[in-house]
N, C-alpha and C positions, 0 to 999 in steps of 0.2 A: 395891696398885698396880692401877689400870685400864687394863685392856689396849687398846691401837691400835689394833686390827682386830680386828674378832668377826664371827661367823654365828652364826645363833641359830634354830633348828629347820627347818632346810633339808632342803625335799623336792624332790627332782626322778626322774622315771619317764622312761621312754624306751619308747612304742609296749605299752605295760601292765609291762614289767620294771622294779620299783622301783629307784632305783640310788642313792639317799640317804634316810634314812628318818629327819628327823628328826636331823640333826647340829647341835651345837654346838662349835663352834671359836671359843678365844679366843686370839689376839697378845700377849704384854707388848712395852711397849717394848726396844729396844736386846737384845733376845735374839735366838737361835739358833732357832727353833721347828721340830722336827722333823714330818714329815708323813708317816707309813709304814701298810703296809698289804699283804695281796696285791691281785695284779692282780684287778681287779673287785671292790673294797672301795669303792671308790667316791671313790677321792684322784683323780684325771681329772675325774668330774667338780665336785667341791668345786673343786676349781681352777679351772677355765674358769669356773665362776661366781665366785670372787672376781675374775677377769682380764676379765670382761664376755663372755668368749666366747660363755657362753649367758646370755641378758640377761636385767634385769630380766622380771617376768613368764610366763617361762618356766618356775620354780621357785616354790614357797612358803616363805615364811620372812623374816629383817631382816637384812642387813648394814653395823656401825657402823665406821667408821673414824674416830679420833681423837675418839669421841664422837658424832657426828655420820652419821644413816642415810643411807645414798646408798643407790643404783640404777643397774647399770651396762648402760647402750644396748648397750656394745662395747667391746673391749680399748682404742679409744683412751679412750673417757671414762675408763675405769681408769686408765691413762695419767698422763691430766688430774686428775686426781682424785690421784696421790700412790701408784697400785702399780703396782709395776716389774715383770716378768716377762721370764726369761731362760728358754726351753725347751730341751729337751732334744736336740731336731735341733739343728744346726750352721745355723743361718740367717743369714748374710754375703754381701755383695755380690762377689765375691772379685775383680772387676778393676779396684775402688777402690780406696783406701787405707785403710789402720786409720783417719786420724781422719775420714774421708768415711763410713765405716762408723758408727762411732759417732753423727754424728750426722748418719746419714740421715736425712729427713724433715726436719730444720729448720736446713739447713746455712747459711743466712743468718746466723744468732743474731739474731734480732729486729731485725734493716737494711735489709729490705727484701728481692727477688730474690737479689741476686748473692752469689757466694760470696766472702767476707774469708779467701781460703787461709789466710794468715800466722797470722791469730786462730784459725780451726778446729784448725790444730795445734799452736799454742800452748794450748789448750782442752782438747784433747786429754793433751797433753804433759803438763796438770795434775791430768787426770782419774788416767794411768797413775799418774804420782808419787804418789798420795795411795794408790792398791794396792799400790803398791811395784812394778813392772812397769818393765822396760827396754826395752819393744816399741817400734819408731822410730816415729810419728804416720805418715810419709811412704810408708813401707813397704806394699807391693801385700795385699793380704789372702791371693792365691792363693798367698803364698811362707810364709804359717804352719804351722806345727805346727797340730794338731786341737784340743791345748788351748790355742796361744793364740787360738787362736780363739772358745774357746770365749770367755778371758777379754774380746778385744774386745766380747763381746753383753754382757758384765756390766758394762762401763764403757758400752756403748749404754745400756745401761738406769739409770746411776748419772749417764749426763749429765743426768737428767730430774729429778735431787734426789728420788727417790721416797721416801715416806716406809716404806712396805714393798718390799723388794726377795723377790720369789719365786722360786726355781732348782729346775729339776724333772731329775733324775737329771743333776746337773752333772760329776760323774765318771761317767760310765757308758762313755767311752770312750777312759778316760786310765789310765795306767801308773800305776804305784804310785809313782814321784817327782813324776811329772805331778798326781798325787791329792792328794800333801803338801804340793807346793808353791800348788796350787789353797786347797785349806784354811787354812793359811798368810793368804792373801789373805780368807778368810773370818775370820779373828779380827782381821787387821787393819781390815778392816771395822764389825766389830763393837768395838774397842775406838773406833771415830771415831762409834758411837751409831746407825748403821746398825741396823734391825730386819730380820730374815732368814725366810720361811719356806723349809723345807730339806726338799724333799721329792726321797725315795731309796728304793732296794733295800738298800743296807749297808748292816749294821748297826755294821760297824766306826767308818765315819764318824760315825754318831750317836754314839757311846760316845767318840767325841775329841774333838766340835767342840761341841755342841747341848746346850742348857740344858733344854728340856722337849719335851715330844714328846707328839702323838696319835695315837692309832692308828685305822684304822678296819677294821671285818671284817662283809658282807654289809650295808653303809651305812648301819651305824650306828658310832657312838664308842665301843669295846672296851676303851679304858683312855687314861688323861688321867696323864704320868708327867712327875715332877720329875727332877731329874739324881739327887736321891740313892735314885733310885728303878731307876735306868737297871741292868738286868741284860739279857743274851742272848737268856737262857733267857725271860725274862717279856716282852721285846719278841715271840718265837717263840710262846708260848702266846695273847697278845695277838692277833695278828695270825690265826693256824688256830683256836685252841682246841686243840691240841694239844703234848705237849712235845717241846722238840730231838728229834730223831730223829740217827744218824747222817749227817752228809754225801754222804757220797763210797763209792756200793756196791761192797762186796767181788768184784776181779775180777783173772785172771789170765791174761796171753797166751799162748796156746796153744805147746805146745813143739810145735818140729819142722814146725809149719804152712806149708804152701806162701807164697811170696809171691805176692800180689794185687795190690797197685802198686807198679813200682820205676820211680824216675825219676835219672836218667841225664843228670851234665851238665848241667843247666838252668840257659837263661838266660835272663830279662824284663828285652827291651827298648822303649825308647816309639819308638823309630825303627833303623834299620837303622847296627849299630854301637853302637849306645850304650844300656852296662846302663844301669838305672837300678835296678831292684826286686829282683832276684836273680843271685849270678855263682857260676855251676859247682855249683851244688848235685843232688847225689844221695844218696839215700836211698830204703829199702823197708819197706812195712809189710805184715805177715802178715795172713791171712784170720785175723778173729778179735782181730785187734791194736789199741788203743788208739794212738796217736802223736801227742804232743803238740807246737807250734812257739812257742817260750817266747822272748822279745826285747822291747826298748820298740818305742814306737810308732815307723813309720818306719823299721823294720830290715829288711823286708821281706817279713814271716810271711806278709801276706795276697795282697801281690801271687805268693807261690810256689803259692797256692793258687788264685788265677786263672790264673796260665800255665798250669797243669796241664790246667784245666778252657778252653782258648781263651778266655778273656774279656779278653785281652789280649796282644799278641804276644811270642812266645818261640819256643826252639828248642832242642834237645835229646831225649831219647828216653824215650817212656813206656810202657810195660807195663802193662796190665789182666791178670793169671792168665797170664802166662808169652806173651800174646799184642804184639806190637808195633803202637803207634796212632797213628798221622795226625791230631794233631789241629789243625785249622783253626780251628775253632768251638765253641759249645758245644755245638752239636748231634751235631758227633763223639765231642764226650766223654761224654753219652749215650745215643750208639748204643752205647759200649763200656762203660758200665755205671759211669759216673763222674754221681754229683751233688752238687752245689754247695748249701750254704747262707748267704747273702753276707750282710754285718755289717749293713747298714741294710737293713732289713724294707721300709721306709716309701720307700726311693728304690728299690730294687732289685728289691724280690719281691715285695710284694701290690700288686693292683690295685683300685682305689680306687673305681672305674666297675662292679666288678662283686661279685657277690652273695660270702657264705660256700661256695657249693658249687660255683661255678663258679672262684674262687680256687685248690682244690685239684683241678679235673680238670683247668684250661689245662695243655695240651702233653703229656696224658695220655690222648688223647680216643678215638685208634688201636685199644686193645682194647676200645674204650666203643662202637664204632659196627661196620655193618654197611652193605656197600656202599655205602660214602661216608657215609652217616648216623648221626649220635649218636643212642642205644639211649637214648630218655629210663628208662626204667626201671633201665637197666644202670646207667647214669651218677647217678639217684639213691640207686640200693644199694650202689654204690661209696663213694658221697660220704657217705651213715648209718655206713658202716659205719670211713669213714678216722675219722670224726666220732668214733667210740665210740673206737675202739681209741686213737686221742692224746688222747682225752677235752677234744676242743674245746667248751668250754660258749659254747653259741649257741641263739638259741630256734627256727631254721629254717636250711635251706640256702638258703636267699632272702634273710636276714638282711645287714644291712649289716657291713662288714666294718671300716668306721671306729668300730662302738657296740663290736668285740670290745673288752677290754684287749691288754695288750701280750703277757701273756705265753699271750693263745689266740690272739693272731695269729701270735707264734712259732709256737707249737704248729699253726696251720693252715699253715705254710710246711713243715714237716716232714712233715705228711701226702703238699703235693704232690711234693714230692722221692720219698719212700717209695714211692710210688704205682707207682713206675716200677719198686720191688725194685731198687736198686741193689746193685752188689759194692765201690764203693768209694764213701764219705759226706766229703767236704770240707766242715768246720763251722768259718768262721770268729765266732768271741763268739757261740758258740750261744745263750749263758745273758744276754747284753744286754739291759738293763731288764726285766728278769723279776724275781719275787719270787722269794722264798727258798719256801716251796710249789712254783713253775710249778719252778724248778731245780733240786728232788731230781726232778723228772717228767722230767725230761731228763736227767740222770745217768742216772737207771733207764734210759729209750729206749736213751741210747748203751750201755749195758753190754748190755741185750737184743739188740741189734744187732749188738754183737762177738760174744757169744755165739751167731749164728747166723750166725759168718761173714764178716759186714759190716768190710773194712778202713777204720778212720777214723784220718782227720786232723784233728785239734781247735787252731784258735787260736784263744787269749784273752791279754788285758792282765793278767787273775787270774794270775798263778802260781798260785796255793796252791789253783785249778783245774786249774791242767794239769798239775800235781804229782800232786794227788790222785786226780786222773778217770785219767788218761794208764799206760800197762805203760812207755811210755818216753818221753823228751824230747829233744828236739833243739832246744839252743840256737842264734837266729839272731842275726847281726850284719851291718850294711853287706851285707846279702845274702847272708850264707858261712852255713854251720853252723861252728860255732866247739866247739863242746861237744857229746856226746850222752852220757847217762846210763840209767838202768834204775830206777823207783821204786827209792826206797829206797837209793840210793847219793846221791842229792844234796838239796838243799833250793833254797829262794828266793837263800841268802847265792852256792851255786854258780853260779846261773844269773848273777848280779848279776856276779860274778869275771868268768866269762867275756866279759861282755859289755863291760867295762870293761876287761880285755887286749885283747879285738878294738879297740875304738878306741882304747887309746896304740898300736897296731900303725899303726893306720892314722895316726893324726898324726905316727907317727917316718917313716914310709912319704912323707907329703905332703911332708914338714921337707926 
């Protein structure tokens, strides 16, 4: 069978860093094609050159689709051309509607100006049905779930009839029902003749859903695998050169250790009066102590870890080491030795306008300077040395900070957090579109960090993360804790119970 989409000896450098050396990537029709690798293997940018993002000329090499060489100016020619691309950020209109979403950009359908409302969501109507989706056309986008939303971009991109549809980490920030039922919608896909390329961190998802899979490791192609070929272990060596290693490092909460933060009563509200994110929750973690906040999405694990830290209004009482804190802001929460690690990198934490080394001193600048002025020397040996110790790979502290991958821009967000020695570490989806490499490097940080005292709070959509990393867990629901456990007294099946008593609670409660 001759494959739909090929690349054929694709090189592309960035400022003298090679970042493709020479790939070959083939598509068959109607398949699953897996695209995996660690961060900085070079699948970013193999993708933005199949998506037109870096255009023809830019790159050396041929790319054929359906037999035929093109050259892509820009993601729309790709577009036009027959490949579809659904990214990994959440990018929706959100005070449209789903079917104005879908098909933003050509909301006429070939009539001229105006908009045929009636037709667009009937258009729509038929895009869902063919996913099997019950999402209303009419429905505001701002009132989705994270994963319908995400599915809206994949029916934006499937109004285009593409002949290859591309998904770049399309669960990376969905629940493990949200994940099934995602994938789900991917074979139904693929049984209507749809071609997929499926580019991920799980490896769980490739071993359920995907017919062949390439790997790449320091950009080039490391292994070319059929499905009867698909093992863990040989995606893992593929990928490092090295074999599985264990996950999740050996660590245990300290007995007897003071507590470091207790919080008291909390509640996140969006206006005065009315929860919306969290009601009455209190809980403590040990200096020393892991503590994990296990719920689906929307239960309110993250908004409890912004009230804590001001980034959002609440009220109730918080403790840093036995001391009581005022927090307004986030600036009080570290004055009092509280830092925040927030779920989007990309909207939240790095700044886009400024270098690698300047990324991890903002808001650190205080013991860097001397009489009002930054200490250029202090602030560059500061910044070599956050650089070494999270083993950010970057070729200067002047370095663009859009060339890093994903998982050394994590890693440069936890520098600047560090920077400051925090006493307590709020990590919401620390491990979010990282490789399985960058997230044993993060397992390790957090367990060094507890080990030296460091109270942390860890949320992820992973259970069998917050299982495994965490001394303890505390199940959320509708905002409560519903459940708290101790490694080793519960699993996935527990957290799932609980979560599912809390809401028939609450639907007998509504009734």
């Amino acid at each position: 069978m001759d494959p739909i989409f090929s690349a054929r000896g694709i090189v592309k450098a960035f400022a003298g860093v090679q970042a493709l050396r020479g790939v070959d990537f083939n598509v068959l029709p109607g398949e699953i094609h897996a695209l995996l690798g660690q961060n900085g293997a070079g699948k970013s940018t193999l993708v933005k050159i199949l998506n037109g993002v870096h255009p023809a000329g830019s790159y050396s090499g041929e790319i054929t689709l359906a037999g035929e060489t093109v050259s892509f100016a820009s993601p729309a020619a790709a577009r036009a051309a027959g490949v579809g691309y659904v990214p990994q950020e959440i990018e929706v209109l959100e005070q449209l509607s789903v079917a104005e979403n879908v098909f933003a950009g050509h909301t006429g359908l070939g009539e001229g100006v105006l908009i045929h409302r009636h037709k667009l969501e009937a258009r729509t109507r038929a895009i869902l049905d063919d996913l099997g989706l019950t999402i209303d056309p009419k429905a505001i986008v701002a009132s989705l779930t994270s994963a319908q939303r995400h599915l809206v971009m994949i029916a934006r991109a499937l109004a285009l009839k593409p002949r290859v549809l591309m998904l770049d980490e399309p669960t990376a920030s969905l629940s493990g029902t949200e994940v099934e039922a995602l994938l789900e919608v991917l074979r139904r896909l693929k049984r209507q003749g749809v071609t997929m390329i499926y580019i991920t961190h799980r490896l769980p998802e490739v071993l359920e859903v995907c017919d062949r899979a390439t790997v790449l490791r320091d950009g080039r192609v490391a292994a070319e695998l059929g499905r009867d070929a698909f093992e863990e272990e040989r995606f893992i060596f593929a990928m490092s050169g090295q074999r599985l290693q264990k996950l999740f490092p050996a660590h245990e909460a300290p007995v007897g250790a003071r507590p470091m933060l207790s919080v008291e009563h909390l509640n996140v509200a969006g206006k005065p009066g009315a929860i919306y994110g969290a009601r009455d929750v209190s809980f403590s973690v040990a200096a020393g102590e892991i503590v994990g906040l296990a719920g689906l999405l929307g239960s309110g694990r993250s908004e409890i870890l912004h009230g804590i830290f001001g980034r959002v209004p609440a009220d109730g009482a918080v403790r840093v080491d036995g001391q009581p804190i005022a927090i307004r802001s986030p600036r009080d929460a570290r004055d009092a030795g509280i830092a925040l690690l927030t779920e989007d990198r990309k909207r939240d934490g790095l700044l886009f306008n400024l270098p690698v080394g300047a990324n991890i001193t903002i808001g650190n600048l205080d013991p860097l300077s001397a009489r009002g002025m930054v200490r250029g020397d202090r602030e560059r040996s500061a910044i070599l040395e956050a650089m070494r110790q999270l083993n950010v790979k970057a070729s200067s502290p002047q370095a663009s900070v859009a060339h890093l991958s994903g998982g050394n821009q994590q890693k440069l967000l936890f520098a600047r957090v560090l920077m400051r020695a925090p006493k307590v570490l709020l990590l919401d989806e620390p491990t979010k579109g990282v490789d399985a490499a960058t997230r044993q490097e993060i397992y390790r940080l957090v367990v060094e960090l507890a080990n030296k005292g460091v109270a942390l709070v860890v949320v992820s959509s992973e259970l069998e993360e917050v299982l495994g990393l965490c001394d303890r867990c505390l199940t959320i629901a509708d905002g409560r804790i519903v459940d708290e456990f101790k490694r080793g007294e519960g699993g996935e099946d527990r957290v799932l119970r609980a979560v599912a008593a809390a809401q028939a609670e609450t639907v007998r409660a509504a009734s």
